[in-house]
KEGU-390409 format. One record per residue: residue in three letters; x, y, z of N, C-alpha, C in turn. Coordinates in pm, 1 decimal. Layout:
(node 'ALA', (X, Y, Z), (X, Y, Z), (X, Y, Z))
...
This chain:
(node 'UNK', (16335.4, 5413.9, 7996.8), (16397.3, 5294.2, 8047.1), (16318.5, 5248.0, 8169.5))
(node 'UNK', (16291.1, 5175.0, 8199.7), (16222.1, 5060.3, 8284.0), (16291.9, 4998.7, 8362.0))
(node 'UNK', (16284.3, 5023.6, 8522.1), (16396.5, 4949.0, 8622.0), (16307.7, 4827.8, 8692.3))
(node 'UNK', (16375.2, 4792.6, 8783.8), (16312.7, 4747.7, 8902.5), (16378.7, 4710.9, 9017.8))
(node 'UNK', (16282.7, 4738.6, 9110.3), (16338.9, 4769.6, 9250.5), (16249.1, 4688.9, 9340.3))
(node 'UNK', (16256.5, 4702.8, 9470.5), (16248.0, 4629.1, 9545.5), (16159.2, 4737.6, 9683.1))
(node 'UNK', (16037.5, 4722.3, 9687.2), (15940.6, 4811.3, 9812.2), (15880.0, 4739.2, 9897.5))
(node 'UNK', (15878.4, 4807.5, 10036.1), (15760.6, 4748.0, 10143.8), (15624.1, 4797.9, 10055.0))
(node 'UNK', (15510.1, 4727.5, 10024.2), (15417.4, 4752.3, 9930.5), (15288.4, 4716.1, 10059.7))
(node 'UNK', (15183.3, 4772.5, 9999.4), (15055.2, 4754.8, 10080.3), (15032.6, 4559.9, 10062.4))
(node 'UNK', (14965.0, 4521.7, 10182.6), (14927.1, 4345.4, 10144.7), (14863.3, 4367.8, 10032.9))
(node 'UNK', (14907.2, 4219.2, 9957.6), (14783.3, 4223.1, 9845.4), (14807.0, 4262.3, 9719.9))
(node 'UNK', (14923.2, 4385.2, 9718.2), (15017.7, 4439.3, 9611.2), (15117.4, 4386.1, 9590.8))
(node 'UNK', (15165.2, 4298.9, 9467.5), (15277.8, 4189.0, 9420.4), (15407.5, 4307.1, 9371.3))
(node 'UNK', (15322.8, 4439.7, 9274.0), (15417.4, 4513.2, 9154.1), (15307.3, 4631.8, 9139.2))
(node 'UNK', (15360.3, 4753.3, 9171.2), (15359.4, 4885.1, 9154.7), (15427.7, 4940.1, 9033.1))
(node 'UNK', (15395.1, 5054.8, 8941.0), (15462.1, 5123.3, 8856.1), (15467.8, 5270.7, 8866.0))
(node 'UNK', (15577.2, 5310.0, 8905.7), (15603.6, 5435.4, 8866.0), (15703.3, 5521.2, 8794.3))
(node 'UNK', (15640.1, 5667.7, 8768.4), (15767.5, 5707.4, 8663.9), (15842.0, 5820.1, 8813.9))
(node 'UNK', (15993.5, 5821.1, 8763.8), (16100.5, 5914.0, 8809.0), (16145.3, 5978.0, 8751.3))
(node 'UNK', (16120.2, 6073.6, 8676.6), (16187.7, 6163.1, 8568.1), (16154.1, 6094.8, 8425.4))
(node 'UNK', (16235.8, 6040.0, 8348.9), (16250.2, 5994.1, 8259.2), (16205.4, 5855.7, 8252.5))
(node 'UNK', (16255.5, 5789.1, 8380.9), (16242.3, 5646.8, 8393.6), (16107.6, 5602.6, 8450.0))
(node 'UNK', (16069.6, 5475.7, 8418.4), (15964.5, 5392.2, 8459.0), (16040.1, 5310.8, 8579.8))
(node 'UNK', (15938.5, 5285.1, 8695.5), (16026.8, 5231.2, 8802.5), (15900.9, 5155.6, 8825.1))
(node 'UNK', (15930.9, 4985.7, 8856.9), (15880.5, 4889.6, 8847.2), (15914.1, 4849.0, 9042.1))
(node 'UNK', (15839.1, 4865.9, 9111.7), (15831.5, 4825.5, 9289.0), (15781.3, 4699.0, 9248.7))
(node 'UNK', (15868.0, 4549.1, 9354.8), (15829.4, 4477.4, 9359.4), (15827.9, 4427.3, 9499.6))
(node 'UNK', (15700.6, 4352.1, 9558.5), (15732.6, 4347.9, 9677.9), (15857.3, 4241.3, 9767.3))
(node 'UNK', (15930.2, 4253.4, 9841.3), (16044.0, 4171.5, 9872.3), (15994.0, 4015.0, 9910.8))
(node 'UNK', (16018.1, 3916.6, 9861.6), (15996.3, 3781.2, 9942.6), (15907.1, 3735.1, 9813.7))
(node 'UNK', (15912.3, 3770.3, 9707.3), (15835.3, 3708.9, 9612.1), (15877.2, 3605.3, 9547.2))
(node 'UNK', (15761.2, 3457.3, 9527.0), (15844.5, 3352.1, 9478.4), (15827.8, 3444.1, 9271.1))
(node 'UNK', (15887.0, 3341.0, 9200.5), (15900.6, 3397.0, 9071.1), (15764.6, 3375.7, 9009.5))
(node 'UNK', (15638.0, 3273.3, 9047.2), (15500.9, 3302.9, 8972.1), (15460.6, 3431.4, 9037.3))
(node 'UNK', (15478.2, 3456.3, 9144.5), (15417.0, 3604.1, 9208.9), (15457.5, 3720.2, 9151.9))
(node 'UNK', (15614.8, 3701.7, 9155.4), (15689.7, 3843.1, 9033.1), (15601.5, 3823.1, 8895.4))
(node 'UNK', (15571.6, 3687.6, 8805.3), (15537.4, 3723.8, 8697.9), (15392.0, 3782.6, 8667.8))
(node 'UNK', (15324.9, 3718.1, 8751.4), (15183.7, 3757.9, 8808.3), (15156.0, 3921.5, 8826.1))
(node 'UNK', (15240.1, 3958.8, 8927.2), (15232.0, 4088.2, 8987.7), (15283.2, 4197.3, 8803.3))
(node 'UNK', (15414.1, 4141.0, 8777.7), (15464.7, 4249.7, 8635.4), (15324.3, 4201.8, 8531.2))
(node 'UNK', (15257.9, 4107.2, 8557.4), (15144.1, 4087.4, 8440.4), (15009.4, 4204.9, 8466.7))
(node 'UNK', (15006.7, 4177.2, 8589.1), (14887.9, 4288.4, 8658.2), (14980.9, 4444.8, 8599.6))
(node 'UNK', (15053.6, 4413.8, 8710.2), (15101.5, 4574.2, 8627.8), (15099.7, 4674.1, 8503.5))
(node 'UNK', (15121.4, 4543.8, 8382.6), (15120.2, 4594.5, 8224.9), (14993.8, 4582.6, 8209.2))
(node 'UNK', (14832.2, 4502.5, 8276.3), (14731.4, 4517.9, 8255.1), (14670.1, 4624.6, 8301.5))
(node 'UNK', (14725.0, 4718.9, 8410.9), (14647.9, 4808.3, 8473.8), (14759.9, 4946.5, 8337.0))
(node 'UNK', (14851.8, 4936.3, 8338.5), (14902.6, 5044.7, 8233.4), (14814.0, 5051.9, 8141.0))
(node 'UNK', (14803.1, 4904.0, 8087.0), (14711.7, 4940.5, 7931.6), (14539.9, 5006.2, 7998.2))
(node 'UNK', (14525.2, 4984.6, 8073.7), (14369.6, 5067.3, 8078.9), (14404.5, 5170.9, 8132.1))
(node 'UNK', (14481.0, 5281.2, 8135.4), (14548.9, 5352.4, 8203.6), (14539.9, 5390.0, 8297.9))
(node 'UNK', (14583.4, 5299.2, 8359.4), (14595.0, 5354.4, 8563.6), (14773.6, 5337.6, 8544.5))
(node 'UNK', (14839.2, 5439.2, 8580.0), (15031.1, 5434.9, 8595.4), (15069.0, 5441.8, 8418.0))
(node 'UNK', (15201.2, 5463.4, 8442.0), (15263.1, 5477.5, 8310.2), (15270.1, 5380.6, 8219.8))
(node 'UNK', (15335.8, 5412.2, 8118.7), (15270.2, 5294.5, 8022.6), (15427.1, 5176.1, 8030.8))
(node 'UNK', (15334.1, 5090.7, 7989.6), (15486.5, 4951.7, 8050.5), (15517.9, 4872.1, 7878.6))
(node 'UNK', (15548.9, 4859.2, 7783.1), (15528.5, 4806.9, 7725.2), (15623.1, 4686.4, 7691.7))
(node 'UNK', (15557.6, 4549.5, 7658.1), (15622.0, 4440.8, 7668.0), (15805.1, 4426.2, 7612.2))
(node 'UNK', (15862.7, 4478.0, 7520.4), (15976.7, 4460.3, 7536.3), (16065.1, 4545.7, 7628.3))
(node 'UNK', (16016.7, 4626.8, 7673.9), (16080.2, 4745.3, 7798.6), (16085.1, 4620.3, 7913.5))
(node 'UNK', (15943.2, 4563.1, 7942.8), (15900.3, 4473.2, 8054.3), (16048.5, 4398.2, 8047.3))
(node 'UNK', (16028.1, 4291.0, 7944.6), (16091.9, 4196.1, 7888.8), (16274.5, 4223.3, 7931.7))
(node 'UNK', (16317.7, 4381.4, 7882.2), (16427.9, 4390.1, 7948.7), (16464.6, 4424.2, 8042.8))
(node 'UNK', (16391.2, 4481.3, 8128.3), (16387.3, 4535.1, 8260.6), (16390.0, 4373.8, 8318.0))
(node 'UNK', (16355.6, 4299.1, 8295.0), (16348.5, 4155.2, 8420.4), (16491.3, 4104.8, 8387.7))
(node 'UNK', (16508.3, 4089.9, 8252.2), (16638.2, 4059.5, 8193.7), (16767.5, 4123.4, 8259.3))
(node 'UNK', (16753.3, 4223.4, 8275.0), (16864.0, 4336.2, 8364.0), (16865.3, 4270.4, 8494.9))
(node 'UNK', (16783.7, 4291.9, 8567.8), (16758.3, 4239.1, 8690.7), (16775.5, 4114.7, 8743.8))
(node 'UNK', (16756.3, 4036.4, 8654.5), (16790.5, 3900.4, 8713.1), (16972.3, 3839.6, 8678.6))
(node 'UNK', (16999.6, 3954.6, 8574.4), (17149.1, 3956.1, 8554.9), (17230.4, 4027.3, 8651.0))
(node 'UNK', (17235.0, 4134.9, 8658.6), (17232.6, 4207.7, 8821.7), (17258.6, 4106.5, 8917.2))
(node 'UNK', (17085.7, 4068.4, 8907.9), (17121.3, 4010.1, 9065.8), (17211.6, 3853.1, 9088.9))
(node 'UNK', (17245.8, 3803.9, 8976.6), (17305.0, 3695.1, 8937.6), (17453.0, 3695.5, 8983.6))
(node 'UNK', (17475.6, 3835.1, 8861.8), (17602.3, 3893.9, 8906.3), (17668.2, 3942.6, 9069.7))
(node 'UNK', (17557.4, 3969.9, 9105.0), (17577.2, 4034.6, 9287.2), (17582.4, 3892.0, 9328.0))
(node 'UNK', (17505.4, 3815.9, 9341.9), (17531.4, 3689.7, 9397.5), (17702.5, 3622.8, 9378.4))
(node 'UNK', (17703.6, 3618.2, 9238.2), (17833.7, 3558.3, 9207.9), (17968.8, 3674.7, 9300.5))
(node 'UNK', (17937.3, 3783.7, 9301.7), (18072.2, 3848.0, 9330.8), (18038.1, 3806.2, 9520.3))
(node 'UNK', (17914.2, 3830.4, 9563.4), (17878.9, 3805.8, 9706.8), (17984.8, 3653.0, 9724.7))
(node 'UNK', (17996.0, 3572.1, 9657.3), (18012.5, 3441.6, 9644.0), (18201.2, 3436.7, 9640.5))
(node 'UNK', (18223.4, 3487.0, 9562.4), (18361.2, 3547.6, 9518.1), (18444.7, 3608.6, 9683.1))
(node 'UNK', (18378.8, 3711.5, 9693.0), (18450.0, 3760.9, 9836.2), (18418.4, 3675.6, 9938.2))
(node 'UNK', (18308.5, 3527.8, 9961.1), (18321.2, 3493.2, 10077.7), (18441.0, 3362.3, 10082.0))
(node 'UNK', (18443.5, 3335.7, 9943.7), (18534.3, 3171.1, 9896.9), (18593.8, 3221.8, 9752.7))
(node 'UNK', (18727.6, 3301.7, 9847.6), (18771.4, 3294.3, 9685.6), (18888.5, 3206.8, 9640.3))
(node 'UNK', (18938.5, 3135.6, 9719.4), (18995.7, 2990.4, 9658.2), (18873.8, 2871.1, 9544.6))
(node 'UNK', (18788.2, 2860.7, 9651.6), (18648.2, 2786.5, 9556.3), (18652.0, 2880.0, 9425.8))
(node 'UNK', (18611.6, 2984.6, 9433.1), (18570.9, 3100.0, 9327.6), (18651.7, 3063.1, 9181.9))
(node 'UNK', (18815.4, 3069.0, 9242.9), (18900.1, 3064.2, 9161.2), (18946.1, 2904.8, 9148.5))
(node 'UNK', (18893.6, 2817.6, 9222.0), (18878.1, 2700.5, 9109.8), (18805.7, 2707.0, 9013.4))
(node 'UNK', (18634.7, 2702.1, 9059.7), (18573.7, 2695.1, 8984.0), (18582.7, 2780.4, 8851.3))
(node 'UNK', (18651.2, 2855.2, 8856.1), (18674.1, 2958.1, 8782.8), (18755.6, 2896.6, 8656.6))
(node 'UNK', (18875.2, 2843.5, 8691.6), (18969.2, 2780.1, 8613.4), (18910.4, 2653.9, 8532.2))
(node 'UNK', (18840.3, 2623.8, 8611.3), (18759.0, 2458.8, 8560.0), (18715.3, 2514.5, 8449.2))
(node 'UNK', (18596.4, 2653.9, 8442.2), (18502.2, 2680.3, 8372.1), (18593.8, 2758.5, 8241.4))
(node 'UNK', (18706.2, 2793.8, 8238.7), (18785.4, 2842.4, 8141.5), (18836.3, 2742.3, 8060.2))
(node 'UNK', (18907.8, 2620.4, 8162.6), (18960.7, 2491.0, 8084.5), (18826.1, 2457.6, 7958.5))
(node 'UNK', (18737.2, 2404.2, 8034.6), (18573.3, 2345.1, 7923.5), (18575.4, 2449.2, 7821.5))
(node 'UNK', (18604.6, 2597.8, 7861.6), (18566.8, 2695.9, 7770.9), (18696.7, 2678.6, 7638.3))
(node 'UNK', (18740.4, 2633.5, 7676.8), (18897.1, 2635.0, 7627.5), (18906.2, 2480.8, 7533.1))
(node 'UNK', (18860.4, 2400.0, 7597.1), (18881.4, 2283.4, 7550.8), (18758.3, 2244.8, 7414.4))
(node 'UNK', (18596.4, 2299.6, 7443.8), (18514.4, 2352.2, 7353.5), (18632.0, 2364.1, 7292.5))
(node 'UNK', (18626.3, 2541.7, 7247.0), (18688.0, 2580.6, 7141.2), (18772.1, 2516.5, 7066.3))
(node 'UNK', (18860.0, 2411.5, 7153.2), (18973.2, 2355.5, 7058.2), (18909.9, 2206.1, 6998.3))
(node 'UNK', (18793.5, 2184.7, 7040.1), (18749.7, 2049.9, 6979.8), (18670.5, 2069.8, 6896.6))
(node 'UNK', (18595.4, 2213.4, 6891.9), (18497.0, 2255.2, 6766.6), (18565.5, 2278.6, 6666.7))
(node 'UNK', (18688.2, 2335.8, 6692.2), (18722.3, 2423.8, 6518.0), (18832.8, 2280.3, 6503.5))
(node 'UNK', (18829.6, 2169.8, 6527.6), (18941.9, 2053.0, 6483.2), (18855.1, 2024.9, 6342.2))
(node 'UNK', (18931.4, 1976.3, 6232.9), (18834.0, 1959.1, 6124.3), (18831.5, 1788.9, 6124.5))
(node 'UNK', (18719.4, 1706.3, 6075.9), (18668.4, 1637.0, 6098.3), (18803.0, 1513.9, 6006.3))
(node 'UNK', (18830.0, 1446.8, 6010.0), (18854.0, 1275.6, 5913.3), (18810.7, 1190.4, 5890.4))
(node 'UNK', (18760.9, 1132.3, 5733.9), (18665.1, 1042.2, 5738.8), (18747.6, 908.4, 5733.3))
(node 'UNK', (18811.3, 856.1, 5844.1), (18868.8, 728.7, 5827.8), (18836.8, 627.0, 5847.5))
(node 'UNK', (18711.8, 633.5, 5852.9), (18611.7, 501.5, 5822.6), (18647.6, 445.2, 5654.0))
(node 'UNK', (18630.3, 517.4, 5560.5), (18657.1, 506.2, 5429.1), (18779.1, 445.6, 5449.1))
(node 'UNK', (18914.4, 442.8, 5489.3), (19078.7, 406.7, 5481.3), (19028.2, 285.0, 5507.6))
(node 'UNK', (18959.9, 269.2, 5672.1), (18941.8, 122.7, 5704.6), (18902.6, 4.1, 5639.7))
(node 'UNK', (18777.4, 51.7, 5525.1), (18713.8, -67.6, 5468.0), (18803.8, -118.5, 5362.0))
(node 'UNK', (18715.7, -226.3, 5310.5), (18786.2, -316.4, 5184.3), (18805.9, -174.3, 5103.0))
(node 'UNK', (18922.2, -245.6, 5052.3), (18954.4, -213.1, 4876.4), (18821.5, -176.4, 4800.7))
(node 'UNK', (18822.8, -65.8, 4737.9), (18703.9, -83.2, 4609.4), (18754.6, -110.4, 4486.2))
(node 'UNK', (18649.7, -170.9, 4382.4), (18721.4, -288.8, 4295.2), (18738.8, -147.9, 4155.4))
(node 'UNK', (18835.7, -196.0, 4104.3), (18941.2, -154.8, 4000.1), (18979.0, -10.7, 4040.6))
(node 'UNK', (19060.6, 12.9, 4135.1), (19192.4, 127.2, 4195.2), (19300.0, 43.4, 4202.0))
(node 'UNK', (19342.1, -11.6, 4069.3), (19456.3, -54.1, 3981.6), (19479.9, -186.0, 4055.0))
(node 'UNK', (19457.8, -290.4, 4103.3), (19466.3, -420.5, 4170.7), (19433.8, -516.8, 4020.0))
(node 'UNK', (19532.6, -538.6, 3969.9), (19509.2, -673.1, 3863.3), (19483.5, -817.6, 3898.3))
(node 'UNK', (19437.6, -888.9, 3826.8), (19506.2, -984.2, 3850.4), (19567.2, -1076.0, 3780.6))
């Protein structure tokens, strides 16, 4: 499994790899905009494949950032939660109503009453 974490790193170093037992541990340096993180995890899986550090391979990569940016999404949102939790719990309710209101407008089944509206079509029993 493939983490990532967060190191004071030498200048110049974006993303470090190392293993901890079992795990691959991915150092990234703190204050990175997101081309520098992708840059730095790109260097990283290029120096694995010629083998310098453990080996990184792209869907490990792939979920390890995935984790992490959910994580930290999640920490934000609860950080967010304990400072405004009246806001929290509006927004909260809003986002259940839409979730709620979706659901009840997708599964409605459709009526074609355009067809009722138009003329008559000719001989559905109208004599004259």
């Amino acid at each position: 499994m493939i983490t990532i974490r967060y190191a004071d790193l030498p200048e110049g170093l974006h993303a470090q790899a190392a293993t901890l037992g079992k795990r691959t541990v991915i150092y990234l340096r703190p204050g990175l905009t997101a081309e520098q993180q992708r840059r730095g995890l790109r260097r990283a899986r290029q120096s694995a494949r010629m083998g310098y550090g453990p080996r990184l391979p792209a869907p490990g990569v792939a979920l390890a950032v995935g984790r992490h940016a959910t994580g930290r999404t999640l920490a934000d949102l609860g950080s967010a939660a304990r400072r405004h939790p009246l806001c929290f719990l509006l927004v909260s309710a809003g986002f259940a109503a839409m979730v709620a209101c979706y659901a009840l407008f997708a599964t409605m089944p459709v009526s074609h009453s355009a067809r009722a509206a138009g003329p008559p079509a000719a001989g559905l029993g109208l004599r004259r």
